[in-house]
FIKOLZA-1660 file (N, C-alpha, C; in steps of 0.1 Angstrom, whole numbers, plus 5000, padded with zeros to 4 digits):
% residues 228
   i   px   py   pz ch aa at
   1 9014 3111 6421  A  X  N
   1 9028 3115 6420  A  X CA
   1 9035 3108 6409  A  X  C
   2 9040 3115 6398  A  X  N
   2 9051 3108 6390  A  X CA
   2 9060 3111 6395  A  X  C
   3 9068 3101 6389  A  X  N
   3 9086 3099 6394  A  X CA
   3 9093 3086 6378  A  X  C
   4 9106 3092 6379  A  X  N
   4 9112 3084 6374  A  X CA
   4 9111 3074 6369  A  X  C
   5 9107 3062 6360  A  X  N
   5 9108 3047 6362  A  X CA
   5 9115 3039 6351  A  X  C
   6 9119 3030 6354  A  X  N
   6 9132 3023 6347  A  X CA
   6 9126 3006 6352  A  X  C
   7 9123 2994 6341  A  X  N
   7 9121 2985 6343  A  X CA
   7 9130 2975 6337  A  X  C
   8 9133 2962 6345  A  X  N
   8 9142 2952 6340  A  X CA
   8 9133 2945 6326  A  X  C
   9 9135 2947 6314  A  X  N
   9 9128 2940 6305  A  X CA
   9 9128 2930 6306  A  X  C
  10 9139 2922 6308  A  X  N
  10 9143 2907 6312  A  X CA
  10 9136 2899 6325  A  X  C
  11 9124 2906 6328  A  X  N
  11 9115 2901 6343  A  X CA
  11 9105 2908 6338  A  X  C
  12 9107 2913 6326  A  X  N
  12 9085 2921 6322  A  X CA
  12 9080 2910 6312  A  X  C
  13 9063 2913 6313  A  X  N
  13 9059 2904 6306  A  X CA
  13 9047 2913 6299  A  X  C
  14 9039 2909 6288  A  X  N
  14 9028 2914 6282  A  X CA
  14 9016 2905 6283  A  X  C
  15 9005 2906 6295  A  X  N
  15 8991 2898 6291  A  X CA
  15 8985 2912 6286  A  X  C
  16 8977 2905 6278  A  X  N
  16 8967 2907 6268  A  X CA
  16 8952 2901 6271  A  X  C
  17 8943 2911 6278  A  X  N
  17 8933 2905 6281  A  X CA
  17 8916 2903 6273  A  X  C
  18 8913 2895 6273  A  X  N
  18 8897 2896 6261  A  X CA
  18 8895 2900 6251  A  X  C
  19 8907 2901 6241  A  X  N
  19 8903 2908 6230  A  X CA
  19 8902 2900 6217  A  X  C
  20 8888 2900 6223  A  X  N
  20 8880 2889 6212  A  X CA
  20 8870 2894 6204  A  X  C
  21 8865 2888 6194  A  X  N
  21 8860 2900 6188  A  X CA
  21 8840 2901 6190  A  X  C
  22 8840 2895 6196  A  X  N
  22 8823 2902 6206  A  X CA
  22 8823 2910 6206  A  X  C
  23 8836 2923 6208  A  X  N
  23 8835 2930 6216  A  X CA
  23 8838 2941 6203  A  X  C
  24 8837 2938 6190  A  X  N
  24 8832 2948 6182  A  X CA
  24 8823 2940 6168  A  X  C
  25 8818 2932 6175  A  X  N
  25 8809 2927 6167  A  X CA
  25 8794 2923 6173  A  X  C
  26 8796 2921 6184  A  X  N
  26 8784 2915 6193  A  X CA
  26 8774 2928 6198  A  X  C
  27 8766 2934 6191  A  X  N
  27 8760 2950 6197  A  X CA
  27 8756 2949 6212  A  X  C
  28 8758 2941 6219  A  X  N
  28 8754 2938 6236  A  X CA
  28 8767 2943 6238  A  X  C
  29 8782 2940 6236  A  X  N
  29 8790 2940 6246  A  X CA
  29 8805 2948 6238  A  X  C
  30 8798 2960 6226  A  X  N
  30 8810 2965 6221  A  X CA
  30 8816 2974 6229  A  X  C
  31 8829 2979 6228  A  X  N
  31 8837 2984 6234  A  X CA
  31 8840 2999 6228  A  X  C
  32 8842 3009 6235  A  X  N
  32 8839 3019 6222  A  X CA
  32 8853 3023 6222  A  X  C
  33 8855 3024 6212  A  X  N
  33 8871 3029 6203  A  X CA
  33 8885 3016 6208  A  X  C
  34 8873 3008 6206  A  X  N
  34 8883 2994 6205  A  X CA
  34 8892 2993 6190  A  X  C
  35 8888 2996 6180  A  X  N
  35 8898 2997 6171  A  X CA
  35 8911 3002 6178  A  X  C
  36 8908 3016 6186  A  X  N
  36 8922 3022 6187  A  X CA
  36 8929 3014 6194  A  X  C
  37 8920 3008 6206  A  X  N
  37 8927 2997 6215  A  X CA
  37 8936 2984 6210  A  X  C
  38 8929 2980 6202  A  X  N
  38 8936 2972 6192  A  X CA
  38 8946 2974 6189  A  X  C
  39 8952 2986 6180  A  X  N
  39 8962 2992 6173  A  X CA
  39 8968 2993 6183  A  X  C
  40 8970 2999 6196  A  X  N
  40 8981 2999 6204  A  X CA
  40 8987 2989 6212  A  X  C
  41 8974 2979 6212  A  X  N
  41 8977 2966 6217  A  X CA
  41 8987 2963 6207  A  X  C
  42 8990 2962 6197  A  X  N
  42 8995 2953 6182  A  X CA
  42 9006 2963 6185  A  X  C
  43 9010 2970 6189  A  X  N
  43 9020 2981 6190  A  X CA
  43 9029 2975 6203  A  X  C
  44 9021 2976 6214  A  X  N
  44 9028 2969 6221  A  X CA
  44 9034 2953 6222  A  X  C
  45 9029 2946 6212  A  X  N
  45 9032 2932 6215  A  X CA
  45 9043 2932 6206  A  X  C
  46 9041 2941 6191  A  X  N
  46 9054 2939 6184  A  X CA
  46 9066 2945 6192  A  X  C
  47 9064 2953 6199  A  X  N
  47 9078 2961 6209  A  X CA
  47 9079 2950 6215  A  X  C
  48 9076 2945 6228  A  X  N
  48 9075 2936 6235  A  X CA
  48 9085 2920 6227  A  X  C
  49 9076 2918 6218  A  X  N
  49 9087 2910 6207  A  X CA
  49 9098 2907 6199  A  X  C
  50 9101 2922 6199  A  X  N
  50 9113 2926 6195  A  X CA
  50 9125 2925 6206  A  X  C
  51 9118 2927 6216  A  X  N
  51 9129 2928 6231  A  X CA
  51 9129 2917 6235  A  X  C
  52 9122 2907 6231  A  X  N
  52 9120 2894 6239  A  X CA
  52 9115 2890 6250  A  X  C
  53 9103 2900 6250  A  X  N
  53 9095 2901 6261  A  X CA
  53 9088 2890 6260  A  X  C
  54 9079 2880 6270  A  X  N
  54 9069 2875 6266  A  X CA
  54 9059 2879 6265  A  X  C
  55 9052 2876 6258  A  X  N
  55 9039 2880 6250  A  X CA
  55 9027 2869 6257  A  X  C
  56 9018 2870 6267  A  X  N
  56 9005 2864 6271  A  X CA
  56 8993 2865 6268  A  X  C
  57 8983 2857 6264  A  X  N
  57 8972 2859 6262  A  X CA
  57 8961 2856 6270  A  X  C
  58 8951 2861 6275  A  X  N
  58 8940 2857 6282  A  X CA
  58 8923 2856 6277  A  X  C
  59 8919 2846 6278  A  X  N
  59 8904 2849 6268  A  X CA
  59 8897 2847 6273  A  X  C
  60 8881 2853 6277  A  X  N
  60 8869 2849 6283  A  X CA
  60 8863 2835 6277  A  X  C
  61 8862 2824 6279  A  X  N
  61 8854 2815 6275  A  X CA
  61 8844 2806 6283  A  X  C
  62 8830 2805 6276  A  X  N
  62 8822 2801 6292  A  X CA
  62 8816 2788 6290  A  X  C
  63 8820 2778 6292  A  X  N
  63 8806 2767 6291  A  X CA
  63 8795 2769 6298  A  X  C
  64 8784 2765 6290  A  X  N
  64 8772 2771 6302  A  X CA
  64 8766 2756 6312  A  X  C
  65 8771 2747 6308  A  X  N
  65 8772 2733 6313  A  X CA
  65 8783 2731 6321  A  X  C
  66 8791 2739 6323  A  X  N
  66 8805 2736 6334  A  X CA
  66 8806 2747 6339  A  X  C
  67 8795 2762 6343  A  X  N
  67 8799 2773 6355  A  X CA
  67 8794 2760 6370  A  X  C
  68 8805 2767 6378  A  X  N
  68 8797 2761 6389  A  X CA
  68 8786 2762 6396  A  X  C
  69 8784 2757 6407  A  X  N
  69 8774 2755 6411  A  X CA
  69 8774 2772 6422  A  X  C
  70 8786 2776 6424  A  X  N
  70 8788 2783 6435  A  X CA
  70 8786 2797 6425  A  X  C
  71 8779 2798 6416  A  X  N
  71 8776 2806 6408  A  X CA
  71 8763 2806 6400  A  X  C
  72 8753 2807 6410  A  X  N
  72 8743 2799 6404  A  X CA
  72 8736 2814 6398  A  X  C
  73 8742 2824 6395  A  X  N
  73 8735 2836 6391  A  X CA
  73 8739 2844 6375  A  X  C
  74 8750 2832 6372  A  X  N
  74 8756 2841 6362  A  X CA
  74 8745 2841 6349  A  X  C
  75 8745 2851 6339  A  X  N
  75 8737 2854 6331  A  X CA
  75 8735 2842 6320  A  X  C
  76 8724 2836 6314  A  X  N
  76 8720 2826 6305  A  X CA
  76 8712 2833 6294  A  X  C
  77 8710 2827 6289  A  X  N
  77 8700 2835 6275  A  X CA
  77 8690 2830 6275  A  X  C
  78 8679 2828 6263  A  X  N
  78 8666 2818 6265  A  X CA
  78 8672 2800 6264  A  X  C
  79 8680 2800 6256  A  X  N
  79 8686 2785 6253  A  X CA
  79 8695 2781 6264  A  X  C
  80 8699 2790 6276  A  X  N
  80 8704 2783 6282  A  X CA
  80 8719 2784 6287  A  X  C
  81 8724 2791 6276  A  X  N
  81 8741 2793 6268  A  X CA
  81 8740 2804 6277  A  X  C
  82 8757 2805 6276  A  X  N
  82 8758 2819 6286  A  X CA
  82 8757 2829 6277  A  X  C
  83 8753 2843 6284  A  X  N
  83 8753 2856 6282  A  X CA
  83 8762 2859 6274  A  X  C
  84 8772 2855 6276  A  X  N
  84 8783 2865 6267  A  X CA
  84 8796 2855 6268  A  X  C
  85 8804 2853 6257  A  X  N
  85 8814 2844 6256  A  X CA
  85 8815 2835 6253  A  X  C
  86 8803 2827 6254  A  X  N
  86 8797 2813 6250  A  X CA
  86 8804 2804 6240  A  X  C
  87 8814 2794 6251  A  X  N
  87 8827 2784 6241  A  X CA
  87 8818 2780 6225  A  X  C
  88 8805 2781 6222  A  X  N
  88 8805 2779 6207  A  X CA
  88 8801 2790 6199  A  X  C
  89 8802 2799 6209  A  X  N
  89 8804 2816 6196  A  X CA
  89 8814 2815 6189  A  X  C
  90 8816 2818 6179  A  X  N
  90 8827 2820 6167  A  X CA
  90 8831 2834 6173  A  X  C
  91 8827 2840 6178  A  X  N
  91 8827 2856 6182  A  X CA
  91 8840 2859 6196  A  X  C
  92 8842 2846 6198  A  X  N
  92 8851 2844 6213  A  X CA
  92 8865 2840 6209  A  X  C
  93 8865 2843 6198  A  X  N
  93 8881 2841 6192  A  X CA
  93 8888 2856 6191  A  X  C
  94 8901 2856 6192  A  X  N
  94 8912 2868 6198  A  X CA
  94 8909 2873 6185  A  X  C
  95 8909 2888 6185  A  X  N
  95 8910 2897 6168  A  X CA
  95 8922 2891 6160  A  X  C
  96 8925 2890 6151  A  X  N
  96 8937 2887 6143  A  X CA
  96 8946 2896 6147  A  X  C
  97 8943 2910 6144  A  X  N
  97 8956 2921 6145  A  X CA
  97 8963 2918 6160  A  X  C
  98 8952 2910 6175  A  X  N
  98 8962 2911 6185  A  X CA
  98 8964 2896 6184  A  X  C
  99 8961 2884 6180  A  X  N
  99 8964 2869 6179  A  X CA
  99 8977 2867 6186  A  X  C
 100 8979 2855 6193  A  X  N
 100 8989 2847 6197  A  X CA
 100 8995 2845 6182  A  X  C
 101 9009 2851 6184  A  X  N
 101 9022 2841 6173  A  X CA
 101 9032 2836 6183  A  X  C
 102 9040 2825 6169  A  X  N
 102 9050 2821 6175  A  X CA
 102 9048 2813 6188  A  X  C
 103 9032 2804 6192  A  X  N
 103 9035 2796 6203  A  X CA
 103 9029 2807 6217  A  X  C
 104 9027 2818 6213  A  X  N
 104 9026 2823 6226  A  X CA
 104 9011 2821 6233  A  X  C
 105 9011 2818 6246  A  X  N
 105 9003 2808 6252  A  X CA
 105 8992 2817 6255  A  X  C
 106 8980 2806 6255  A  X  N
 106 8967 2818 6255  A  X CA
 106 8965 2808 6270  A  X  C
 107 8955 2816 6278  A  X  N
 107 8951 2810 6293  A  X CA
 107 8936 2813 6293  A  X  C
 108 8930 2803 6288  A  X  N
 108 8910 2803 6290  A  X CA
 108 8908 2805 6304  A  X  C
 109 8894 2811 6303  A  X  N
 109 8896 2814 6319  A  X CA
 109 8877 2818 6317  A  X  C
 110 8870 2817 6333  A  X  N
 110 8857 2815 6328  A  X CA
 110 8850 2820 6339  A  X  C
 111 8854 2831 6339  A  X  N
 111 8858 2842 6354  A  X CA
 111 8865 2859 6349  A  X  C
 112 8864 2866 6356  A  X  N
 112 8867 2881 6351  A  X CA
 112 8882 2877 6353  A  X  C
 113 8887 2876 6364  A  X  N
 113 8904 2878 6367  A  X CA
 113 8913 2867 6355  A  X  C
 114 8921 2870 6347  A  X  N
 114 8929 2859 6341  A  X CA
 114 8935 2849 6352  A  X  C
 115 8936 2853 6364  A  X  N
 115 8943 2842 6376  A  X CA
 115 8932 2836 6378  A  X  C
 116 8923 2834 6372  A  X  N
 116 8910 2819 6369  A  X CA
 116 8918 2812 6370  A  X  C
 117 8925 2818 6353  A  X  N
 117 8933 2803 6352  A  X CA
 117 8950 2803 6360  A  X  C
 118 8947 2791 6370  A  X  N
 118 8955 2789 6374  A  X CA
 118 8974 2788 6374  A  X  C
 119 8971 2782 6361  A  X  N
 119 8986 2781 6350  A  X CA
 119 8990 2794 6349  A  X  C
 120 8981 2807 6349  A  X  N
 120 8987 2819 6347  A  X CA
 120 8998 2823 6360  A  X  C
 121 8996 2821 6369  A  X  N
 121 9007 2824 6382  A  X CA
 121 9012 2816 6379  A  X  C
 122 9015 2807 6380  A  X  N
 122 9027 2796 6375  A  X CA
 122 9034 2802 6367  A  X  C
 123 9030 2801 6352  A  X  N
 123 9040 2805 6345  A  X CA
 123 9046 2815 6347  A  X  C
 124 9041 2824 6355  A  X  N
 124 9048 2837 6353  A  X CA
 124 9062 2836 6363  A  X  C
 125 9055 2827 6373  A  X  N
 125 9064 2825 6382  A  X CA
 125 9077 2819 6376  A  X  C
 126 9078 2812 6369  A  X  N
 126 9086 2801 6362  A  X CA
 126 9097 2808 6355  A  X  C
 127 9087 2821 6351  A  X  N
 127 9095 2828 6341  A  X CA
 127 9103 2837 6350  A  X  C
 128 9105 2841 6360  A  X  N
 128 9104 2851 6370  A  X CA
 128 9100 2865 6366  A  X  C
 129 9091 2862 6365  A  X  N
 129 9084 2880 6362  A  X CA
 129 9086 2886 6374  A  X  C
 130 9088 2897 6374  A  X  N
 130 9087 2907 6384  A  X CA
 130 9077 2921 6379  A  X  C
 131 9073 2922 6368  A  X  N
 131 9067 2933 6361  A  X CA
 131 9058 2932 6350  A  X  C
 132 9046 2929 6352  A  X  N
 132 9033 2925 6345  A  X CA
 132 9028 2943 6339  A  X  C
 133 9030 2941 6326  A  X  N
 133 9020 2950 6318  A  X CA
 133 9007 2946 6314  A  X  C
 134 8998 2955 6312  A  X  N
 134 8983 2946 6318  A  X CA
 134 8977 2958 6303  A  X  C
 135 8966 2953 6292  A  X  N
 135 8963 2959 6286  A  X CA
 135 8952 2948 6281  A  X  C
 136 8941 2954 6278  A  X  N
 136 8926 2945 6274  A  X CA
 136 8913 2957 6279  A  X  C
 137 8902 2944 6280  A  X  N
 137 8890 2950 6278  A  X CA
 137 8884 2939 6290  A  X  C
 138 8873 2944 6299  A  X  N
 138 8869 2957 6302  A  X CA
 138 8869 2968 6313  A  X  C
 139 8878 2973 6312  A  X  N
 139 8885 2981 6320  A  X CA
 139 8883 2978 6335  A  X  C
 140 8867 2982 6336  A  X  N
 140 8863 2980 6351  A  X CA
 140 8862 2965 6357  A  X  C
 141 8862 2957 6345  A  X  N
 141 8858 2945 6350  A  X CA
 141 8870 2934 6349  A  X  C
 142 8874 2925 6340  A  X  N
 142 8884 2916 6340  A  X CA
 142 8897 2922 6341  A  X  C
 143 8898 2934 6334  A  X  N
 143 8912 2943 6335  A  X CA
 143 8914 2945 6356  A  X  C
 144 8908 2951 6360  A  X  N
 144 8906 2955 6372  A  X CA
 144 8907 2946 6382  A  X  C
 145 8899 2936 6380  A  X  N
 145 8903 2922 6389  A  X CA
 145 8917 2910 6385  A  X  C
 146 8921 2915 6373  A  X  N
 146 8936 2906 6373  A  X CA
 146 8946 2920 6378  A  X  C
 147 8944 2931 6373  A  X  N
 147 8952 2939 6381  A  X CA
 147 8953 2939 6399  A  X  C
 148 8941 2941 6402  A  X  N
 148 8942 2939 6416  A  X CA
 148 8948 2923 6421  A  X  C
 149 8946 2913 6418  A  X  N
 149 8954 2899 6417  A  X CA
 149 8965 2900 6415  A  X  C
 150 8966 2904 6408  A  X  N
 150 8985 2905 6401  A  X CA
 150 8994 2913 6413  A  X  C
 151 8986 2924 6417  A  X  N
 151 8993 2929 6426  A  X CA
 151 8992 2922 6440  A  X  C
 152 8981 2915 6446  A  X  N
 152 8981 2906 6457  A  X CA
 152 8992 2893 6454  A  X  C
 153 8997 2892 6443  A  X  N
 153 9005 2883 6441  A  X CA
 153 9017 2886 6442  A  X  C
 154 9016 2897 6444  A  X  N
 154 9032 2906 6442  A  X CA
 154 9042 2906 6430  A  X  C
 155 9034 2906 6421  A  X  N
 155 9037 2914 6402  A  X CA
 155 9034 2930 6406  A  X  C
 156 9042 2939 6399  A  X  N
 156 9047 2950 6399  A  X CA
 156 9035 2954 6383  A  X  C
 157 9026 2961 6388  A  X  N
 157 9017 2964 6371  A  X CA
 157 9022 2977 6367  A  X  C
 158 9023 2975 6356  A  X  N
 158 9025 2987 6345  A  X CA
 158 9008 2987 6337  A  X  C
 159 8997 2993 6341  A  X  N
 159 8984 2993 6335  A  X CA
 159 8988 3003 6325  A  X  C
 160 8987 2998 6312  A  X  N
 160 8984 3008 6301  A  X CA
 160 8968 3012 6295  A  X  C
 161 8970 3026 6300  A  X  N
 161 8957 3032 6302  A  X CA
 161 8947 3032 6287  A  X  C
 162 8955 3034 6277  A  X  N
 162 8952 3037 6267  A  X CA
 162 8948 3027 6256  A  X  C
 163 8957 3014 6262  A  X  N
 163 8960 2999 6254  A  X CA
 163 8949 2990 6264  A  X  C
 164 8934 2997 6273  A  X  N
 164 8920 2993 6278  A  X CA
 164 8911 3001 6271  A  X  C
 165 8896 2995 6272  A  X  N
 165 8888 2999 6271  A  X CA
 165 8876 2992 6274  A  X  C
 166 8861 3000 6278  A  X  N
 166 8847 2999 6282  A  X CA
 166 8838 3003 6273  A  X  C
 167 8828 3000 6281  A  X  N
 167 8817 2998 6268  A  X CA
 167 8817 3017 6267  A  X  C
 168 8820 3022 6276  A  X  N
 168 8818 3039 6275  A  X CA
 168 8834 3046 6278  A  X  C
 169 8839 3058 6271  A  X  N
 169 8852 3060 6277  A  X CA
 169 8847 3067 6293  A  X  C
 170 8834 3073 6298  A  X  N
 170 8839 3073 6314  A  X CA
 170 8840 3059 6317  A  X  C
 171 8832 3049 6318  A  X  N
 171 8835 3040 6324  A  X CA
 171 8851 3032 6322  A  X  C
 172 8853 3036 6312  A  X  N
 172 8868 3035 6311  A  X CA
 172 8878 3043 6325  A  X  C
 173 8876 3057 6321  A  X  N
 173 8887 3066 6328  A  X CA
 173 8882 3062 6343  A  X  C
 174 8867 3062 6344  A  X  N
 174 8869 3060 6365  A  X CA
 174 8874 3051 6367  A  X  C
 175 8876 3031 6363  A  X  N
 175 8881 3021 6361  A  X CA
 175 8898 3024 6358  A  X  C
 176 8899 3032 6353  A  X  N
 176 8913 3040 6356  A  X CA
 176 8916 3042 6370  A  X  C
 177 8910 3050 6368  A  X  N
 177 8916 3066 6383  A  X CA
 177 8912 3056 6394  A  X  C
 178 8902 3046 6393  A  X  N
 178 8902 3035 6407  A  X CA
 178 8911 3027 6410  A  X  C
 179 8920 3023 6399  A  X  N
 179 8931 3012 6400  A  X CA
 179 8943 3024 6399  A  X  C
 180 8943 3035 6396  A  X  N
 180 8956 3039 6401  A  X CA
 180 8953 3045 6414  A  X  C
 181 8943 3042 6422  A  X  N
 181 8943 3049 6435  A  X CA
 181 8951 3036 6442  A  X  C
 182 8953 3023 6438  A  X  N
 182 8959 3012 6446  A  X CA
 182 8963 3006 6442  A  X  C
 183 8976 3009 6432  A  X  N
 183 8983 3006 6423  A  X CA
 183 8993 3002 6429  A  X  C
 184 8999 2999 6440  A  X  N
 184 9006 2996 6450  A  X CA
 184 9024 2985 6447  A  X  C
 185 9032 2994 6443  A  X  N
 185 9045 2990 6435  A  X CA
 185 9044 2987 6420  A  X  C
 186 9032 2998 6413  A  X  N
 186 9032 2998 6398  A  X CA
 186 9033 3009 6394  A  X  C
 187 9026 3014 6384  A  X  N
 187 9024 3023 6379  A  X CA
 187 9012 3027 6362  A  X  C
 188 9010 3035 6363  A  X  N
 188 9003 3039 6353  A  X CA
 188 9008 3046 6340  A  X  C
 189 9005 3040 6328  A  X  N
 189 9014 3043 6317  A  X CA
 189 9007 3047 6303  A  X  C
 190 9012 3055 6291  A  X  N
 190 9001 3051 6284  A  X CA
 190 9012 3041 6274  A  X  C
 191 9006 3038 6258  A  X  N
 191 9010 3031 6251  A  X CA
 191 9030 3032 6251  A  X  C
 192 9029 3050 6247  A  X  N
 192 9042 3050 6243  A  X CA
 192 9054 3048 6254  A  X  C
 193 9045 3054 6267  A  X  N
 193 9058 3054 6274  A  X CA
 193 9060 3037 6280  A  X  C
 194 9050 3033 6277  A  X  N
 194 9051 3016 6275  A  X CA
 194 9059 3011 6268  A  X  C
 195 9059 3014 6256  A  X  N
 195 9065 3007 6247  A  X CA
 195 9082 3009 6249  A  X  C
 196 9085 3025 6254  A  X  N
 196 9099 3034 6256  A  X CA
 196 9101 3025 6270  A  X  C
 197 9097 3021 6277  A  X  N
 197 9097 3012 6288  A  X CA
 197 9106 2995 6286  A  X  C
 198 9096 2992 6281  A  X  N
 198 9104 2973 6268  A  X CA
 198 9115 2978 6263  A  X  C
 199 9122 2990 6264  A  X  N
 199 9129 2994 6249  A  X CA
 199 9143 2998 6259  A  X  C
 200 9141 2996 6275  A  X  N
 200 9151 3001 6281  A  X CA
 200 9152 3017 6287  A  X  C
 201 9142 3024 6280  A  X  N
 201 9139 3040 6285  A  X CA
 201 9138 3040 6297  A  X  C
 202 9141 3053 6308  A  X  N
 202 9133 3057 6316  A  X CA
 202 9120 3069 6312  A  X  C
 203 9109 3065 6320  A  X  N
 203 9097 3075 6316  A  X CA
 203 9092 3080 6332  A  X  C
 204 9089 3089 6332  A  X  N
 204 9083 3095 6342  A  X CA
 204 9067 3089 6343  A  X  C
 205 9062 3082 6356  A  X  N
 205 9052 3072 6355  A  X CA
 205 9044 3075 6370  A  X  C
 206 9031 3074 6369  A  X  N
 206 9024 3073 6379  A  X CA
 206 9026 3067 6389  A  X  C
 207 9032 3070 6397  A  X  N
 207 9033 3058 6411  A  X CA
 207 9022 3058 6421  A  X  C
 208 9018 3050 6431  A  X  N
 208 9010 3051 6443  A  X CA
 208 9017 3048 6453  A  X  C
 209 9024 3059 6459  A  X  N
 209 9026 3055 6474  A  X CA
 209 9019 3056 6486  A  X  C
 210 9000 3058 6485  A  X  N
 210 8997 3055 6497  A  X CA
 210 8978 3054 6491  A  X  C
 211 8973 3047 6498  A  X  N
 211 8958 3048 6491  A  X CA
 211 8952 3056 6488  A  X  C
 212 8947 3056 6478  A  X  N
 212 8937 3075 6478  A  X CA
 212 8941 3087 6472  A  X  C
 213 8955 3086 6464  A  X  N
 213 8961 3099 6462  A  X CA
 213 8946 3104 6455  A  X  C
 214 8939 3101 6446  A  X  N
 214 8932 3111 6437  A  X CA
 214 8917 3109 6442  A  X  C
 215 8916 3124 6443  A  X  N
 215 8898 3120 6446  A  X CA
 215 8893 3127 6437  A  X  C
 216 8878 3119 6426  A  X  N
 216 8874 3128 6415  A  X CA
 216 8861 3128 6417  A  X  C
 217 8857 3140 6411  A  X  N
 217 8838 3145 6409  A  X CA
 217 8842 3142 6393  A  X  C
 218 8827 3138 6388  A  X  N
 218 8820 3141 6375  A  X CA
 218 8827 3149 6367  A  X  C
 219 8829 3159 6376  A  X  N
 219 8836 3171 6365  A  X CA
 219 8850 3171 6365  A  X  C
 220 8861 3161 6369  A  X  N
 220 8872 3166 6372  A  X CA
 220 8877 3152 6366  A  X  C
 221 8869 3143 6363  A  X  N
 221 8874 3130 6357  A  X CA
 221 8884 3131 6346  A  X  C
 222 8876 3138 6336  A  X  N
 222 8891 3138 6326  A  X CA
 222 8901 3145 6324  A  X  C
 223 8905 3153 6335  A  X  N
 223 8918 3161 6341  A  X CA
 223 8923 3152 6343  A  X  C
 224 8919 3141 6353  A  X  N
 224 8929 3137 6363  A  X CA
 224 8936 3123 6351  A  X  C
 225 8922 3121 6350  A  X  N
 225 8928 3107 6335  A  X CA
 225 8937 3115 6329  A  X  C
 226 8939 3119 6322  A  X  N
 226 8949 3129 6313  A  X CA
 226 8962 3127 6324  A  X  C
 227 8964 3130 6333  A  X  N
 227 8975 3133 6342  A  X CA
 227 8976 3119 6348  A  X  C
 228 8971 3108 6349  A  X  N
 228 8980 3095 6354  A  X CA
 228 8985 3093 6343  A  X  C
% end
């Protein structure tokens, strides 16, 4: 169901999740049409900073000497080092085009959800957020478990559909259409009506008032993506 929506800018915030550059340089873990992802990310952050939005950052980083112990499965390589993200890759640093300026705070985290890191509920609390925009990589995975968090925390998500991506666009769009099935006091957006959002606009926006609105086959996936 769309409806109406109108957000207090002055209670929204922008995290920015994993957009480091593994993820178009590392042939294990690229992301496909992450450039584009990029560009809208950089679109959103400059709107967002223009309004005086805050601007957040989140990064995967893994010591393979400090996962815990209550994780004794996570992926290693022959040396030992984790699978992917590995704090002495050069590769685990944020793309330039989406970098932290101006001080804006990055939150390590060594775990899919950015609410790893602890400091991230806090701050937001501090700030009084009421309305978390949520935009990164990988859709199904770190995007999907801070979204679902965010909303057990009771932040209001604005997921921009278009400002995500996966190593495939279906695994993108079903990692969609799954998180708007329980999107529960958010909604689903793409770049622009995001950006027309920071800017004081009302946009007509995906809401979820009950679990389950969309059910998809194979064949109907990128109808329904198109239409959240």
């Amino acid at each position: 169901m769309k409806a109406r929506l109108f957000i207090p800018a002055e209670k929204a915030a922008l995290l920015c999740i994993d957009l480091q550059e593994e993820h178009r340089q590392d042939e294990r873990y690229l992301v496909e049409g992450f450039g584009d992802v990029l560009e809208r990310v950089s679109r959103l952050q400059e709107t967002a900073r223009e309004r005086r939005v805050p601007v957040l950052h989140a990064a995967f980083v893994v010591d393979a000497e400090e996962v815990p112990a209550s994780r004794p499965l996570h992926p290693r390589g022959p040396d030992g080092k984790s699978a992917f993200s590995d704090r002495h890759d050069p590769r685990t640093e944020i793309c330039a085009e989406v970098a932290p300026k101006g001080g804006e705070p990055v939150f390590f985290k060594s775990e899919a959800s950015a609410f790893g890191n602890r400091e991230l509920k806090a701050h937001l609390e501090e700030l009084g957020i009421q309305w978390l925009l949520i935009a990164g990589v990988w859709t199904e995975a770190c995007v999907d478990l801070t979204v679902r968090q965010a909303v057990d925390f009771g932040f209001r998500v604005l997921l921009v559909k278009d400002a995500c991506g996966s190593g495939t666009l279906t695994m993108h769009q079903v990692a969609i259409l799954n998180l708007a099935n329980r999107l529960y006091g958010g909604a689903v957006v793409d770049c622009q009506d995001a950006c027309a959002l920071l800017s004081g606009q009302g946009v007509d926006a995906r809401q979820t008032p009950r679990p389950v609105p969309l059910r998809f086959r194979a064949e109907t996936i990128n109808e329904l993506y198109e239409g959240v």
